[in-house]
N, C-alpha and C positions, 0 to 999 in steps of 0.2 A: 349631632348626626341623625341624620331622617331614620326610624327604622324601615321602612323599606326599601331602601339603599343600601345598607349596612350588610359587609359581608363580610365572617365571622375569621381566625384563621385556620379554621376547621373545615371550611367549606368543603362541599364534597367530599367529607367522609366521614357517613353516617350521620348528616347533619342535615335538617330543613333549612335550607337558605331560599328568605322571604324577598322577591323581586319584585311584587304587588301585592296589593293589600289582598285578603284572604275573606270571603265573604260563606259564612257559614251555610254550608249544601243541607237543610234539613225539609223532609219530607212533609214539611205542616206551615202553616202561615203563623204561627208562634210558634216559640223555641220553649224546651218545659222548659221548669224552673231546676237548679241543681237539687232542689229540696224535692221534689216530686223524681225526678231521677232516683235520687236514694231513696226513696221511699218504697219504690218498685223494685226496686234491683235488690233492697235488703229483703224485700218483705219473700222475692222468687227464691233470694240464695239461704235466706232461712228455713222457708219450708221446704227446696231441695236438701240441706244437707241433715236436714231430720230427718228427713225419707232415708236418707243413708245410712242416719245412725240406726235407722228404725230395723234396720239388712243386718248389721253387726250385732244389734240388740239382741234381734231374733236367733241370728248363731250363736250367742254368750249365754241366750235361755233356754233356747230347746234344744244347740248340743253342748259343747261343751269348747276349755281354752284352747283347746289343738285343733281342732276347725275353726275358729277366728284364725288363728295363726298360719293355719294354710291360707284360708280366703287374704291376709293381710299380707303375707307373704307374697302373694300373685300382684296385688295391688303395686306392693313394692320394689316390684322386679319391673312390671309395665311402664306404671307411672314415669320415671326420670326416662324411657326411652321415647315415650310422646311426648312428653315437654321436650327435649331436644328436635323431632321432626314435626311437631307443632310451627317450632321456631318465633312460636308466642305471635302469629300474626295474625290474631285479634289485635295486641296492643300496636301492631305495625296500621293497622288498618285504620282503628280508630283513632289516631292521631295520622293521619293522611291527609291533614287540612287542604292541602292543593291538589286532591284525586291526582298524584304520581301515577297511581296503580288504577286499573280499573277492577271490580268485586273477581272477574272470571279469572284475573291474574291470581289472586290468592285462591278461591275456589280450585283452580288447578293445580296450583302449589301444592295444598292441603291433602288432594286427592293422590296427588304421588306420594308426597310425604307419609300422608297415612298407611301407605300400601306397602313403605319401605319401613313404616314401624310393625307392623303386622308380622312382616319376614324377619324383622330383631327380633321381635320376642318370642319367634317361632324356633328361631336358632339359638337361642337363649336359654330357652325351659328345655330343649334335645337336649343341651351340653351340661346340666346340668345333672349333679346326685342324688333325684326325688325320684319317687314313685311313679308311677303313671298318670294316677288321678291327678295328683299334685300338678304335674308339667302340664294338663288338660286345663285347670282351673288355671295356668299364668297366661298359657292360649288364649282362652276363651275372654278372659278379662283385658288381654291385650285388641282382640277384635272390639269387645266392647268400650274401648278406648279408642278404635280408629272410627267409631261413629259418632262417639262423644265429641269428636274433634273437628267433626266435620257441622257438626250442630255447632261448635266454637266460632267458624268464619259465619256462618249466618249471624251469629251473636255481635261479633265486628264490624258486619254490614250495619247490622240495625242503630246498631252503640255509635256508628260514625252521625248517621243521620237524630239521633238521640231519641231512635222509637223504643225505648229500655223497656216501657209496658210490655212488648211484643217478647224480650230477651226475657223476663220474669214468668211471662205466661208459658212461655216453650219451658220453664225450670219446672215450674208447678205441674205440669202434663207429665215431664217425665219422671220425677220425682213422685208421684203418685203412681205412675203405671208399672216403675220399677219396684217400689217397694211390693206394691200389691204381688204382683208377678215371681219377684222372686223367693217374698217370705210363704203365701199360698203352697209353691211347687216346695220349698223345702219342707216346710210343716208336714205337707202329705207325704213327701216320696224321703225327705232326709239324706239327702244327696246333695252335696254342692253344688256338684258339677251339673245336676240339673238345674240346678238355683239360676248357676250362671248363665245357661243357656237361656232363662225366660228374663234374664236382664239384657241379654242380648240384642232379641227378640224386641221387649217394650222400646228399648232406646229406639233402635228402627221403625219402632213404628211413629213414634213421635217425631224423628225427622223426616221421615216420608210424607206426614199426612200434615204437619202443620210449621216445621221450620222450613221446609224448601217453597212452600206457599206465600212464608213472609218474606223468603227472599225476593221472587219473582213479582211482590208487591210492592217492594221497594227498589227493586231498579227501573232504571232511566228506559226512554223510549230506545231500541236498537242494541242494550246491553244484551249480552248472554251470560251463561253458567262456566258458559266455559273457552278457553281461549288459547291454545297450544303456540306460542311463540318462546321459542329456547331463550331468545336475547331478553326477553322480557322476566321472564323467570329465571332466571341466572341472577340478574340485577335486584331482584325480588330479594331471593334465597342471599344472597351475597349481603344487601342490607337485615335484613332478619335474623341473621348468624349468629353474631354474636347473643340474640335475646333468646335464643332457642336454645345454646348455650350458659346463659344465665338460667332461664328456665328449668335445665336439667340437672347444675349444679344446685339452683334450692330443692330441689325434689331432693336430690344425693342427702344435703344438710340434714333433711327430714327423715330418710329412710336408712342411711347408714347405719345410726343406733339399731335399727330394726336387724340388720344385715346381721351386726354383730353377734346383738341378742339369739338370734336365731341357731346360729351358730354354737355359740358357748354357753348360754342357759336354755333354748328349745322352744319347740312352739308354744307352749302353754305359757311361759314368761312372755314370752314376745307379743301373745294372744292380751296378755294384761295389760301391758306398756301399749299394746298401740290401743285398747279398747280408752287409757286414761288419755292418750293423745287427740282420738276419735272425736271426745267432747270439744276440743278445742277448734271443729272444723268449722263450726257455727261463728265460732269468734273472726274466725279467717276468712269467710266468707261475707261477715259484716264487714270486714274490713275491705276483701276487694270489691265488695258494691256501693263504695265509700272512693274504692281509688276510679274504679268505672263509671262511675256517674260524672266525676267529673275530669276524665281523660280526655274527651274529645273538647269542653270547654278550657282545660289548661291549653290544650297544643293551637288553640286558636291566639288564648292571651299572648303566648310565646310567639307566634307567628305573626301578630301584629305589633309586638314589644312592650307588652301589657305590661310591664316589670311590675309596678305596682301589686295589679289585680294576680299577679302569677304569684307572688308571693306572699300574699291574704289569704290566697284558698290554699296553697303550699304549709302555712302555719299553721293554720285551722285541721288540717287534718294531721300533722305530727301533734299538737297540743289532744286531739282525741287519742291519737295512740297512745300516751303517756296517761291519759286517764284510763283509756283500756287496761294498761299495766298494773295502775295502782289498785284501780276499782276492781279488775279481774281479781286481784292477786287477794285483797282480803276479801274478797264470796267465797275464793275458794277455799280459805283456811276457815273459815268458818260455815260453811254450809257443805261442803265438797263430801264429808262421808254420808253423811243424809242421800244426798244426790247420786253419787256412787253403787249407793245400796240400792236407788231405787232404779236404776238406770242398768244394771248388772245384778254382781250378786256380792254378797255381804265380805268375800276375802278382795274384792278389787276396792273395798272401800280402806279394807287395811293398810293400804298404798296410800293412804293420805300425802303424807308429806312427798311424795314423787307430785302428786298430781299440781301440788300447788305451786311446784319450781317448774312444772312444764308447762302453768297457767304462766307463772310471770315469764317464761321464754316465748310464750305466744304473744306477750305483751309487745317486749322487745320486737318478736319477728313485724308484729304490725307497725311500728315505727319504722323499718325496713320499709318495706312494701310501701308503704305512705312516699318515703323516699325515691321510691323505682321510679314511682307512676312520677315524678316529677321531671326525672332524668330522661324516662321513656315521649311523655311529652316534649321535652326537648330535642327529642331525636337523636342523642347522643348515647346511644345502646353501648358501644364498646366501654362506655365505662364501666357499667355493672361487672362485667366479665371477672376483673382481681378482685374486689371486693368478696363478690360470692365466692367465690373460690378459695378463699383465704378462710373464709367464716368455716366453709366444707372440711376443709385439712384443719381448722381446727375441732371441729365435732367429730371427724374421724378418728384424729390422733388422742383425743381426751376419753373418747369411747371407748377406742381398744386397750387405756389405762386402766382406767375407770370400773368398767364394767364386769370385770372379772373380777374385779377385788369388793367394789359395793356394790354391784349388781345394779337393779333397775335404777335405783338412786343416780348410781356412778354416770349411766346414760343420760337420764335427764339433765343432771349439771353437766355434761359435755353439751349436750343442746342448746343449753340457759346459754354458755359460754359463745356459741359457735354464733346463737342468733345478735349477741354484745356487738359480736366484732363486724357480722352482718349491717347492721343499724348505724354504728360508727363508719363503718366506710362506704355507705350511702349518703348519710350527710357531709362527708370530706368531699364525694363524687360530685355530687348535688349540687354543691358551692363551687367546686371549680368549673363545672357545665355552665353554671349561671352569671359567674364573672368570664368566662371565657366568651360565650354566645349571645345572653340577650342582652340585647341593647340597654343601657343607661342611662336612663330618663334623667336629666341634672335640673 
């Protein structure tokens, strides 16, 4: 059977079904290479997510674990409410092989979405039992989420056409301007809540002055920013659901343990647990500029029935996760208090053995994640949805065992545990999307 003929029994819903061949839309008379992709995208999300540790750093050194724990706590109350109104559509966009959507479709999306996460997290921090400052700094980190996010569809745009140079360089602008920004205003004034506002501030400036620039460089003659049509954003938001959905259950997986922690041993626990997790964001962020580099070349292989070449680059990056796991897991039993001490202070290195079970649960989640991006180029979002979900209720339910009785340990191996069952039913998801959908080369 021809694949561009072939129409799956999924058709129409939440599926790319291919009716012509698909001719990749990039912005350059060569296409990179996937090796120059990651090479850009690791080298932006490496030095972004230093910059981030460089913010956490600087609250673990100059004040103390109950300011981590509030700043980590806002993080962790925002976070899983933008990935839901995200609705992850970067990863809708950049697998858009047959421009379904045009950029001002999601640009519009994004812009109400963001506007409806801004008012969660505003209702959110009111209803909640903190302080004042406290409920200011989940605020203020939720606006600085709905700019974050709106720099995220530029990132989509560029990521469809494969200009990742462009998406690396808007990392390193803002990753520099916010650390600078925010450790400068705390250092002097020792105020979070001023902290936050000058991270606020830098994120906006970097998208005002150099990601809305790249967008309007990379659209088509006659496109715009923006495009108010109900029927078309409906259809948008309707396919997107379910991954915005996925999106905000891995955020829950993540921050749940924090939830708990916070609750029943206090911010200063919570303040060490997320400071030993913190390290692991460089890891995750190699790995999604691993799964981003080459999103927009899977959903092409998929869309023209590449079966082969879709499942070379599909292997090749679970075989990296499983050296991520292995190779992670022994640096960190054998280098990790070193690192710990130098990166923090000498009682966060005595958390050894948590750090190296929440090193190997990162391993795991990167096997995960390797798997999304395969299913996500496929178009077949609603799969993810039980999977993640399952992994969630089991970190929630192991945590709130666990954790009162072993404490930071207890969390971590509910994490190890939650990201297991994450991995495993991504690869069950994974295989049925790929026997169900793409074509069968014989």
């Amino acid at each position: 059977m021809e694949p561009d003929r072939w129409r799956g029994p999924n058709a129409g819903v939440g599926v790319a079904i291919i009716s012509e061949p698909v001719v990749p839309e990039v912005g350059a008379t060569v296409i990179p290479s996937l090796r120059s992709n990651f090479k850009w995208m690791s080298a932006g999300n490496v030095f972004y997510v230093t910059c981030q540790w460089g913010m956490l750093s600087i609250l673990a050194k100059a004040g103390n674990a109950s300011v981590v724990g509030q700043y980590v706590l806002g993080l962790a109350i925002s976070a899983p409410v933008f990935m839901f109104t995200n609705l992850n559509l970067r990863a809708v966009q950049a697998t858009d092989a047959r421009s379904d959507f045009e950029f001002a479709d999601y640009f519009t999306l994004r812009i109400l979405a963001s506007l409806a996460g801004v008012l969660t997290v505003a209702v959110v921090s009111l209803s909640l039992n903190y302080d004042v400052g406290t409920r200011l700094v989940i605020f203020l980190l939720g606006v600085a989420k709905a700019i974050e996010s709106l720099g995220d569809v530029v990132a989509g745009l560029l990521q469809r056409i494969e200009r990742i140079h462009q998406v690396a360089i808007s990392l390193v602008f803002r990753g520099t301007l916010s650390l600078g920004a925010f450790g400068i205003t705390y250092l002097v004034l020792r105020n979070l809540t001023a902290a936050v506002c000058a991270l606020v501030l830098s994120w906006s400036i970097v998208f005002v002055a150099y990601d809305l620039k790249c967008a309007a460089g990379a659209l088509r003659d006659g496109e715009r920013f923006l495009r108010f049509m109900p029927g078309t954003l409906r259809r948008l938001a309707v396919l997107s659901a379910p991954l915005g959905v996925v999106m905000a259950l891995i955020s829950l997986n993540t921050n749940v343990p924090r939830y708990i922690l916070a609750r029943t041993l206090g911010d200063a626990k919570l303040g060490i647990f997320a400071s030993l997790g913190y390290v692991l964001q460089a890891q995750y962020l190699v790995i999604n500029a691993m799964g981003d580099s080459a999103s927009a070349r899977l959903a092409r292989m998929f869309s023209l029935g590449d079966a082969r070449g879709f499942r070379r680059v599909i292997d090749k990056l679970v075989w990296i996760g499983v050296g991520v796991l292995v190779l992670g897991t022994m640096l960190a039993a054998l280098f990790g208090r070193p690192l710990l001490t130098l990166l923090y202070r000498p009682e966060y290195a005595q958390r050894l053995s948590v750090f190296v079970v929440m090193v190997a649960a990162g391993g795991l989640a990167s096997i995960g994640y390797f798997l999304g991006y395969g299913i996500n180029a496929a178009r077949h979002f609603r799969l993810q949805v039980p999977m993640i979900g399952l992994a969630t209720l089991t970190t929630a339910a192991l945590t709130a065992v666990l954790a009162p009785r072993f404490g930071l340990m207890g969390a971590a191996a509910a994490l190890l545990c939650g990201t297991l069952v994450h991995a495993v039913g991504n690869g069950l998801a994974l295989r049925y999307a790929f026997g169900q959908i793409l074509p069968q080369k014989r």
